[in-house]
Structure formats: C-alpha cells, structure tokens
N, C-alpha and C positions, 0 to 999 in steps of 0.2 A: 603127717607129711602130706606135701602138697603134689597132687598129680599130676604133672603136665599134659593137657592135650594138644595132639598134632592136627594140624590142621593141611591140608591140602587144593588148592583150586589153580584149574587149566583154563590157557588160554588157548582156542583152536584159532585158529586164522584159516581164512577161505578166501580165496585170489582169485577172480577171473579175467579175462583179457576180451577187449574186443577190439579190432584194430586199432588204435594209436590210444585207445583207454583202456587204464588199468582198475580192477576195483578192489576192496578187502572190506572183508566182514572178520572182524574179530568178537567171538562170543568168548564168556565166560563161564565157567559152570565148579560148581563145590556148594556147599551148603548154605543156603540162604540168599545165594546171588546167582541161582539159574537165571537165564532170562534175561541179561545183560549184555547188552552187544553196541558193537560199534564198529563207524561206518568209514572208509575213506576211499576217495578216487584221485587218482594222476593219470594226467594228460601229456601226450608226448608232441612236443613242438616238431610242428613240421622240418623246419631247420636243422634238429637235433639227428643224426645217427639214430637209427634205432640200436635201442638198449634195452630188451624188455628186463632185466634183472632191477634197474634202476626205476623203470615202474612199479616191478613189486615190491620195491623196499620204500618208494613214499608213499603207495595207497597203504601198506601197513602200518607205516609211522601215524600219518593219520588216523585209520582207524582205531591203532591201540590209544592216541592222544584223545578220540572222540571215546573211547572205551573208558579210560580212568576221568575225563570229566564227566562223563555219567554216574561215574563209581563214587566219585567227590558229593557229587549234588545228592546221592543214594544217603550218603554218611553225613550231608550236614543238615537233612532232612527230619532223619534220624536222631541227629544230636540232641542231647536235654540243651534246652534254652532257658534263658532265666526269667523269673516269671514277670510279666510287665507290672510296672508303675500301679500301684491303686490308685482309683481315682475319685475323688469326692463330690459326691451329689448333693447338689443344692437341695433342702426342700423348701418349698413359700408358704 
C-alpha cells in the first residue's frame, strides 16, 4: 500500500504603510521553497478618500501575483525538457 505524504507550506504576508504608499512582502516557507518571496506596492491617488484597507488588499494581490510568478519560473526551470535536436557535423 501506498503512503500518502502531506505536505504543508505558509504564506506570511508583511504590510507596511508610509503615507499614501502601501507595500507587501509575501514569503513562502515549507520544504524546498524557503527563500521565496514576493513583492507588491500600491499607491493612493491623491483624489481618492483614503482607504488604507484598500491599499493593503492590492500591494498584497500583487505581491502574492509577484509570488506565484516566481514559483512558476522556480517549476519550469526545474522541469525535464526534452533533449534538443542532434546535430550533424560535417568532417572535410
């Protein structure tokens, strides 16, 4: 019989604010992909009401979107490729 293993990995999200900018750091961490992070900032229009709730929900969006494209280019880096074309050498 086959044993299933569980696996587990956390994303933290870290928000700071400085006036009318918002920033996030979303890392990753479980095994084999410490070290993963990703980055987003939003900016609040002058124009706009302030909303800080609405800043931290698009610098997060972006950083988890900067997060899994990182994670994407990690796994197709990763990936088996297939092996190129032989190529035939003249001799003279």
């Amino acid at each position: 019989m086959d044993t299933v293993e569980g696996k587990q990995w956390t994303v933290r999200v870290h928000i700071t604010e400085d006036g009318d900018e918002t920033r996030a750091r979303a890392v990753l961490s479980g095994r084999d992909t410490s070290g993963v992070t990703g980055s987003g900032v939003a900016h609040r229009n002058p124009d706009d009401p302030p909303a800080p709730e609405i800043g931290d929900e698009l610098a997060v969006c972006r950083a988890l979107e900067d997060l899994a494209a990182r994670l994407r280019t990690l796994a197709a880096d990763g990936a088996a490729r297939p092996p190129s074309p032989a190529r035939a050498w003249s001799v003279d």
